[in-house]
N, C-alpha and C positions, 0 to 999 in steps of 0.2 A: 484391437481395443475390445476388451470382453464386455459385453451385453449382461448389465446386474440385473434381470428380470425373471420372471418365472414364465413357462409356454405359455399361459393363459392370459398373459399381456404382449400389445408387440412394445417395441425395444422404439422409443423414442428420445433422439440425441441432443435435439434442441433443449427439451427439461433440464441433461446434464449440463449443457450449457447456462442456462437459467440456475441452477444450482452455483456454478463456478461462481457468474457473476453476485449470487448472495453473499455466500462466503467470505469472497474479497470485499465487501461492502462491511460486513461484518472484520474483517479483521484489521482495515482501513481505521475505524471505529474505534475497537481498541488499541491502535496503535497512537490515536490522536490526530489522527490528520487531519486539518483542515479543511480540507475540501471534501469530507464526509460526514460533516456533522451529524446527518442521520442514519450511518451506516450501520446502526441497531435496526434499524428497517428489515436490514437482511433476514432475521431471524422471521418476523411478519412473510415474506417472500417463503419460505421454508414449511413455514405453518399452512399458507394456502397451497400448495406442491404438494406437500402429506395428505392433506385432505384429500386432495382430486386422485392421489394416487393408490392410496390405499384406499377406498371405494372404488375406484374402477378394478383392480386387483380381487376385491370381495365379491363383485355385481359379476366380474367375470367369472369367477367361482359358482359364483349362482346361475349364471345361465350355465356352463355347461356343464355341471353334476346335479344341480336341482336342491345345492344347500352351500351354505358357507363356509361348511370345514374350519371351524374356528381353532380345532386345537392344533393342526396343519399351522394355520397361520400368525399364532401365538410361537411354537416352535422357531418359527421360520422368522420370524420377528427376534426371538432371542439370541439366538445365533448370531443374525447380523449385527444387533446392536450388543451385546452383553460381552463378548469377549474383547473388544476392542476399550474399549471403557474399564474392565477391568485391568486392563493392561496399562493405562495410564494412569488411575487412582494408585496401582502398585508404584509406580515412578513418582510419583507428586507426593506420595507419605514419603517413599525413600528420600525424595531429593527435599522435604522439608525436615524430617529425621537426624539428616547427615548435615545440610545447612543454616538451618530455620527452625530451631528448635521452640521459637518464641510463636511460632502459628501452631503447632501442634494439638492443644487444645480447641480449637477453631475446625482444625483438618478433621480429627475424628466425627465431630458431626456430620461436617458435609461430606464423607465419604459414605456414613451410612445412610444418610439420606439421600444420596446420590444412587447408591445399590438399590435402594427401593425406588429409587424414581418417583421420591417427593420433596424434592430439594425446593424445586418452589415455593411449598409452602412451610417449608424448615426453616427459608430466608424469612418468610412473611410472620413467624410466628418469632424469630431472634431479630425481628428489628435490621433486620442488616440487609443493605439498600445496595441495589446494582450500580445504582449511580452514587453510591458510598460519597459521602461529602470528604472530599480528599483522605476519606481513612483509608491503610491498609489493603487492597482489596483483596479478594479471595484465589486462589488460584482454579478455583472451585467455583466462581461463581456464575459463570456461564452454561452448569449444565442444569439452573431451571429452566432451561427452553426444551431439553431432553427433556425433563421431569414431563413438562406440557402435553408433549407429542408420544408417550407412554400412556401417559393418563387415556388418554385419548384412542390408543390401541386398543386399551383392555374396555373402555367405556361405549364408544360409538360400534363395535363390532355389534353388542347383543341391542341398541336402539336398531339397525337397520336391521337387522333378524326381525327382531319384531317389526318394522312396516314391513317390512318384505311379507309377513304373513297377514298384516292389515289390508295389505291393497292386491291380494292373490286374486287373480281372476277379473282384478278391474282395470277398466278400461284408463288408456294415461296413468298407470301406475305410475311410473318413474317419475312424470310431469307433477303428479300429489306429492312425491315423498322431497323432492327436489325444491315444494313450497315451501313442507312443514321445516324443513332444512335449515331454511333464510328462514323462515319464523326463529325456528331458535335463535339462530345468529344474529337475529336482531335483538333477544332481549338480551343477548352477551353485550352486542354494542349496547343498545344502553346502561347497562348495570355498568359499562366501563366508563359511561358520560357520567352517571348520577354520583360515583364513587370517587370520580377525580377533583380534585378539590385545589384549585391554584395555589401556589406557594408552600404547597405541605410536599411532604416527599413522594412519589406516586409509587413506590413499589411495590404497596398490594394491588392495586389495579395495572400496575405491568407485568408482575409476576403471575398473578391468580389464574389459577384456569378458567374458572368462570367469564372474567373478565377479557380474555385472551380465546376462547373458543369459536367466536366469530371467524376468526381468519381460518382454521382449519373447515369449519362449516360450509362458506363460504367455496372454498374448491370442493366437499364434499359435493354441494350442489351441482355443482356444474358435471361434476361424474356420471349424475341422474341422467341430463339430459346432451350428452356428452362425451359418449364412452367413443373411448380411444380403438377399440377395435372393431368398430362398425366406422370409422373414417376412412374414407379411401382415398383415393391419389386424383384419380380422372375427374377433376372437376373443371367449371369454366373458366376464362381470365378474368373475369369479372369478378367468378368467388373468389379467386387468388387474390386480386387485387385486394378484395373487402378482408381477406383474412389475414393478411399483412399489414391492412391499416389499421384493423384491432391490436396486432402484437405490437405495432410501432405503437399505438395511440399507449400502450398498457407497459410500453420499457420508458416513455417518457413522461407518465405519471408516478413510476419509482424511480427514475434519476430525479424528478425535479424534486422529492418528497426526503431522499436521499442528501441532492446537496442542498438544501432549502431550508429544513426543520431541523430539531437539534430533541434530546429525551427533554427538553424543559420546554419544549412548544406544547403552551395548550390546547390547540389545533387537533394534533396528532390524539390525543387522550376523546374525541369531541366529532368525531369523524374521521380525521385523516388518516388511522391507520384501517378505518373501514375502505375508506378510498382504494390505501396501496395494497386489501386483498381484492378490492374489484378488477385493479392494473392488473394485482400478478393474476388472474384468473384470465384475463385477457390474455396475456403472453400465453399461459398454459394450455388455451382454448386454443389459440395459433400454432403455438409450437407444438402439439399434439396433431395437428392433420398433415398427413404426408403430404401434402398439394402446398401448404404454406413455402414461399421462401425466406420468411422469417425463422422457419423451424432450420432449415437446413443452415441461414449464420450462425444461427444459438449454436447450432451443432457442429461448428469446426471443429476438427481437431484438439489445438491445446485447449479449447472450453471443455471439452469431452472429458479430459483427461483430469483435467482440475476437478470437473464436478462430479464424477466416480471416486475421486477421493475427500470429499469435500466432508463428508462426516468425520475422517480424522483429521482435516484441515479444521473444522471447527472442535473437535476433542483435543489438539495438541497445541493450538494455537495460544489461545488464552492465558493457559499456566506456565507455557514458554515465555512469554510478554512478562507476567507479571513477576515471577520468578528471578528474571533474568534483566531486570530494569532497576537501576539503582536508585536505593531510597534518598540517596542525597549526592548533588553532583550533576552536571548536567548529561543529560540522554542523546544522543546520536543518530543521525542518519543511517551511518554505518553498521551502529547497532540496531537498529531496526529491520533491516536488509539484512542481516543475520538469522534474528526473530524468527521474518518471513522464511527464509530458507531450510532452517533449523523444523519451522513447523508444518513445509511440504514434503520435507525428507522424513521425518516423522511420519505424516499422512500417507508418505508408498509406503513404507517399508509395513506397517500397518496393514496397507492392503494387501500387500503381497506375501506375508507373513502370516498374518491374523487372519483377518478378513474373509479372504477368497477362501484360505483351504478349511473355515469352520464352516463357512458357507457352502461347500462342498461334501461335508460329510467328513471333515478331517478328525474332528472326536471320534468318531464312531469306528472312525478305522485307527485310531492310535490306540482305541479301546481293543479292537482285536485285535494289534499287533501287539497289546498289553498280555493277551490272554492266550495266545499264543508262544510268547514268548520267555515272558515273566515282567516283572515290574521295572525290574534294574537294568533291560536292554530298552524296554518303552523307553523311559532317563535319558539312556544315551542316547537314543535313536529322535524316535518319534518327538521329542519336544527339544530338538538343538535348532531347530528354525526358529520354534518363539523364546527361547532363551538368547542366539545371534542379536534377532530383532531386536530384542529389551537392549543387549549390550547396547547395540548402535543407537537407540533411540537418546540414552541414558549419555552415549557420546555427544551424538547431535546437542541435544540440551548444555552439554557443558561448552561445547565449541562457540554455541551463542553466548552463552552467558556469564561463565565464570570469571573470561578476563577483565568482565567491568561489573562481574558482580561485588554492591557493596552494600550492606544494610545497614541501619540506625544504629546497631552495637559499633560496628565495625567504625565507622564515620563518626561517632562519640569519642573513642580510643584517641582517634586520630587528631582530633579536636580537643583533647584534652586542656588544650593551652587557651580557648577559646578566648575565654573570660580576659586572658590578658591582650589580648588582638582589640578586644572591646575601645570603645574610647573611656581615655581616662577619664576619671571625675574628678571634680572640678574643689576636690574639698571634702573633709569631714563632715559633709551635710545631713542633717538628723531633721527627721520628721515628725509633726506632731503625731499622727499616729501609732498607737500603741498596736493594734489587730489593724488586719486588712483581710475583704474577703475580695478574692478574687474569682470574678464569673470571666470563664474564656470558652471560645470555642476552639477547634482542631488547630487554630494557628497558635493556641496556647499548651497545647499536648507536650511537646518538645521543653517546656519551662520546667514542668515536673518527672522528666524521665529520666530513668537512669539510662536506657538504650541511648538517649541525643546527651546524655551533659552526666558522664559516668562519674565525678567529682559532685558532692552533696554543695559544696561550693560554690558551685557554679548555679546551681538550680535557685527560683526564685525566693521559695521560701528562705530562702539566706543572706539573697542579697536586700529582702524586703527586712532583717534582722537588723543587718548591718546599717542601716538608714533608720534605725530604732522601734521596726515593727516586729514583735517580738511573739506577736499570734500571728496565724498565717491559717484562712481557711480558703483552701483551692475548692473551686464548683466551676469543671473545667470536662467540657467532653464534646467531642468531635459531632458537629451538627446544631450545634446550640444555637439558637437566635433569640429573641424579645418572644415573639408571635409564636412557630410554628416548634414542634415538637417532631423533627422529624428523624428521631435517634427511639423514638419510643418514650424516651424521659421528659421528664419536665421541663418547660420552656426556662428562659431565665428570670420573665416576670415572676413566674411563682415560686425560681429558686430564691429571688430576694424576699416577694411576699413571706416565705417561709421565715425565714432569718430574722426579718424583723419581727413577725409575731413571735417569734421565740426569747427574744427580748435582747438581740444582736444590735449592740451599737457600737460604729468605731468608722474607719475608714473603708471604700467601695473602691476596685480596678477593675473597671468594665471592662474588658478586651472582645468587644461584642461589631458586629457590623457588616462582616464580611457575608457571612449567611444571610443576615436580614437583608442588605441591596440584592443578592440574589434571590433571595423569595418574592421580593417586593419586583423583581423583573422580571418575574416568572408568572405575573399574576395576582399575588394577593393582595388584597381591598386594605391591607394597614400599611399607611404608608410611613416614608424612614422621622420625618417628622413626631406623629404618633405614638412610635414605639420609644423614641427617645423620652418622649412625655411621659409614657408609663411607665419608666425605670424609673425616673427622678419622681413620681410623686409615689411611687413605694417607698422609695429611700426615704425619703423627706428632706431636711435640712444637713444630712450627717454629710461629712466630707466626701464626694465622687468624682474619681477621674478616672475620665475614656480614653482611649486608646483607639485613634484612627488608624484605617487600614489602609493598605499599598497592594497592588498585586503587580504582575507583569502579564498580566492575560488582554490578548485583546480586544476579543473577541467574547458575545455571551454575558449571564447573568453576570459572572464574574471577573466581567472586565474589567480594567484603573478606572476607567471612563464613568462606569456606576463609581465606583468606590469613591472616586473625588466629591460625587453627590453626596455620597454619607459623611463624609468629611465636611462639607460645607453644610450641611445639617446641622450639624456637633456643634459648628461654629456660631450659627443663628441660633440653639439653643442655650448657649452660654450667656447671654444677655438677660435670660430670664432668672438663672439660676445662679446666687453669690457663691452657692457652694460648688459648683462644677468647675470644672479645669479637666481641657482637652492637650494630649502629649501627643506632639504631632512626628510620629515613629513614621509618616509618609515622606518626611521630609530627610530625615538620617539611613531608614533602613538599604543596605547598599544590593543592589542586583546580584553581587555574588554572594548573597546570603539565600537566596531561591533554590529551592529544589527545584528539578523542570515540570510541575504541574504548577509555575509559577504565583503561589499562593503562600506553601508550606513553604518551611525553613532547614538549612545545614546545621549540622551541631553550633559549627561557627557563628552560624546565624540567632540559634537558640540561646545561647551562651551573652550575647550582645543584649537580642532581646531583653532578658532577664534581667542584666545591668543596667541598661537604660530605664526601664521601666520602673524601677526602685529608684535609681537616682531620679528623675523623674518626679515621686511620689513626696520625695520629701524638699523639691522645689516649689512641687505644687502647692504643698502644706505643709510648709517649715514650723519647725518646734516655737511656737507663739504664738502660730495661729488664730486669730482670732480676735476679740475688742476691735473690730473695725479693719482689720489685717484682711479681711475676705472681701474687702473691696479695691486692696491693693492688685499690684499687678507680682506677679510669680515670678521669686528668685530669677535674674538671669533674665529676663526680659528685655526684647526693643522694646522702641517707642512705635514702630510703625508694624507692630503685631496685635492680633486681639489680645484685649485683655486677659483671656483665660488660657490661651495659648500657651504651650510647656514647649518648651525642648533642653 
């Protein structure tokens, strides 16, 4: 098993260990598993590990040359991390190039922001959220936690240069710098208290460095007074004992934080991730002294091996996952266990490839086997390892993922017939409505795409014609709620406030809810109540019908379990309002209409949507509407349903 260390640190196996189990907590995560709901932890685990390691690496530098050799250690930092990462940004343009040509626009950003190692705040300044409310996700978008931990390389080097020259000659050096350390780290924790705000989306305070610095700090401390190469072995059983019950006490404050917390616990934003850099500092403190026998479980074998490869476990994992996950259709076990295999076969072939021999001097000597020999035998020679590599990587990925890969064009094509699968209608039913605006969020994406409903036909604005609404304004985007703005755009109170001060009058299809029960359980102070109130008293009197929501989730803000609350909201709301009518799509929409983030929809699903929702609009508000008719009950009606109740 090769030792990734430089002489100036000893080789400690438990950290790799520690590394494995991030990782896999991390890729748990994204894969969706339940019983990791906070397997983004991992990346927190990572950040305090960097910290304590890359300080004791510098501090060891400094004791034995009498300086930090920063350009040494900058070098030695790019090599390890830069060649491997370009090698996969080349795969991920290609493999969206040749299959995905609809992310492309998307990709070029975050690849150069990815090369410069400011991807963090490339996410933070386009609005586009790690925990993406069911849009899209990035295949890219896991590498602002690299962004972080570069920042951080180039950043924290010249701050300890300078205490290192602040506290030259005094007494408990180490003990001052290791204070002002945790001073910082403290005002990172709080700028991350002050800036997180319930119910809004947290990705600048998850992504930010500022806000995110704490957990690197945090183990830089403990380097201070801590350094791995002044630990020895021969201690008492009593210290053994005490230094295992810190590593135990510090892996079962990140399992329980792991399966406990979820990215929508306020907890975590509020202390709890200061917590799980305290745990991992704890493990790191343990599993760093040779006398621990907590270091030597970390340090079995297959942990070892895992967490030597665990930087291209976490490079290759992510855009394998999402790449190779079908946008519509249900998802797999099977394929999952692919994913993962696809993304440690990736991660050796990487190390053993990439890796080791750049980290070895392998430029340097391809450089004089260039110059030696000419450019055209370099070609053949010298780079048919990382050219093998790329083939097989470029295999692996397609092994996972091509036979069930299917995306939203593809799944549209195939759905072409949707519309007629829909349930009939029931009649030439015509709606008083002339215009309808339609406010939706991400579950309404699918109504307007040609990627989900390749027929113009099928799509709402035609079927909302065909029922006699003959204007059609869609205000429709992935994240919408009443309250919270967490797409960067405006909320939907002020997308109505707009409309009607603009002198918009006509008929309203809310398709609203699903975000607001999860913001509203996630924290914030406006409850589903509330927000129902402020659409209807912007609207005023004109005709509005909502659109309740169904999921399959069961777990989380966005469980049925909320959802049915926003639903029986709608309902207690209708009583006040003559003009409201609620169409209750909870009750028809069928479980194979679910994509597997059980929220979103199949073309199939989209196609139906759109027809019901129109037929729907002109049960709600049949062509007469009105003189006394808005106190009737809605075309098609029991007797033993609410009055404003549609289906």
């Amino acid at each position: 098993m090769p030792e990734p260390v430089r002489g100036s640190q000893r080789y400690m196996p438990g950290l790799d260990g520690l590394r494995a189990l991030a990782v896999l907590a991390v890729v748990a995560y994204h894969l969706g598993l339940g019983w990791a709901p906070g397997g983004l932890l991992g990346v927190g685990v990572f950040f305090t590990l960097s910290g304590y390691l890359i300080t004791d690496l510098l501090l060891g530098q400094h004791e034995i040359t009498g300086s930090l050799q920063l350009a040494d250690f900058w070098r030695r930092r790019a090599r390890r991390l830069l060649p491997a990462l370009f090698v996969m940004l080349a795969v991920v343009a290609a493999w969206v190039t040749l299959l995905d040509r609809g992310q492309l626009p998307a990709i070029r950003g975050a690849v150069l922001s990815s090369v410069a190692y400011v991807s963090n705040w490339w996410l933070i300044a386009q609005h586009s959220s790690y925990f993406a409310r069911f849009g899209p996700p990035s295949p890219l978008g896991h590498l602002w936690s690299l962004a972080v931990e570069e920042q951080f390389y180039l950043i924290w080097p010249w701050l300890l240069w300078l205490g290192l020259r602040w506290t030259r000659g005094r007494r408990a050096a180490r003990t001052k710098l290791a204070a002002a350390t945790l001073l910082l780290a403290a005002v990172s924790a709080v700028a991350m208290a002050l800036l997180y705000q319930p119910g809004y989306d947290p990705t600048r305070v998850y992504d930010g460095t500022d806000t995110r610095a704490f957990a690197v700090l945090i183990g830089a401390a403990l380097a201070f007074v801590w350094p791995s190469r002044h630990l020895g072995g021969n201690v008492t059983e009593g210290a053994r004992r005490i230094l295992d019950g810190i590593g135990v006490t510090g892996l079962a404050v990140i399992a329980v934080l792991i399966v406990r917390t979820s990215e929508y616990s306020a907890f975590l934003y509020r202390g709890g991730m200061v917590l799980l850099s305290v745990g991992t500092a704890m493990v790191v403190g343990a599993a760093a002294s040779p006398a621990s026998r907590i270091g030597a479980l970390l340090g079995v074998r297959p942990l070892r091996w895992i967490g030597v490869r665990s930087y291209g476990i976490y490079l290759w994992h992510y855009p394998i996952i999402v790449l190779t996950t079908p946008a519509s259709g249900r998802d797999s076990l099977a394929r999952a266990a692919l994913q993962v295999a696809a993304s440690i076969m990736a991660a050796a072939l990487s190390w053993r490839f990439i890796e080791e021999p750049v980290r070895h001097g392998a430029i340097g000597r391809w450089l004089a086997r260039a110059r030696a020999t000419g450019w055209q035998l370099r070609a053949a020679r010298g780079q048919t390892r990382v050219t093998v590599a790329g083939a097989v990587v470029v295999s692996a990925l397609a092994v996972a993922g091509l036979s069930g890969f299917v995306r939203p064009a593809a799944a549209g094509l195939a759905a072409a017939g949707a519309a007629a699968r829909a349930p009939a209608a029931r009649g030439p039913a015509r709606s008083l409505c002339r215009s309808v605006v339609h406010i939706g969020d991400s579950t309404s994406d699918g109504l307007i795409s040609p990627d989900y409903l390749p027929s113009p036909r099928q799509r709402i604005g035609a079927q909302y014609a065909r029922v006699g609404a003959g204007r059609f304004i869609p205000e429709i985007s992935g994240g919408t709620s009443v309250v919270e703005t967490a797409t960067g755009g405006p909320n939907a109170y002020t997308v109505a406030q707009q409309l009607v001060r603009g002198g918009y009058h006509g008929c309203w299809v809310l398709a609203l809810g699903t975000n607001d029960t999860a913001d509203v359980g996630i924290g914030s102070r406006v409850g589903l109540a509330a927000r129902i109130r402020e659409m209807m008293t912007v609207i005023g009197r004109q005709p509005v019908m909502w659109v309740n929501v169904k999921t399959l989730v069961a777990t989380g803000p966005y469980s049925e379990a909320d959802m049915l609350a926003w639903n029986r909201a709608l309902i207690r709301a209708c009583a006040r309002y003559p003009n409201m009518r609620v169409y209750d799509w909870a009750a028809v929409a069928r479980n194979s209409w679910f994509i597997p983030d059980g929220v979103h929809y199949t073309s199939a699903g989209y196609a139906a949507r759109a027809h019901l929702i129109a037929r729907a609009l002109a049960a709600a508000f049949p062509y007469g509407w009105g003189r006394g008719a808005s106190q009737q009950r809605p075309s098609g009606q029991n007797a033993d349903r609410p009055a404003c109740l549609v289906r």
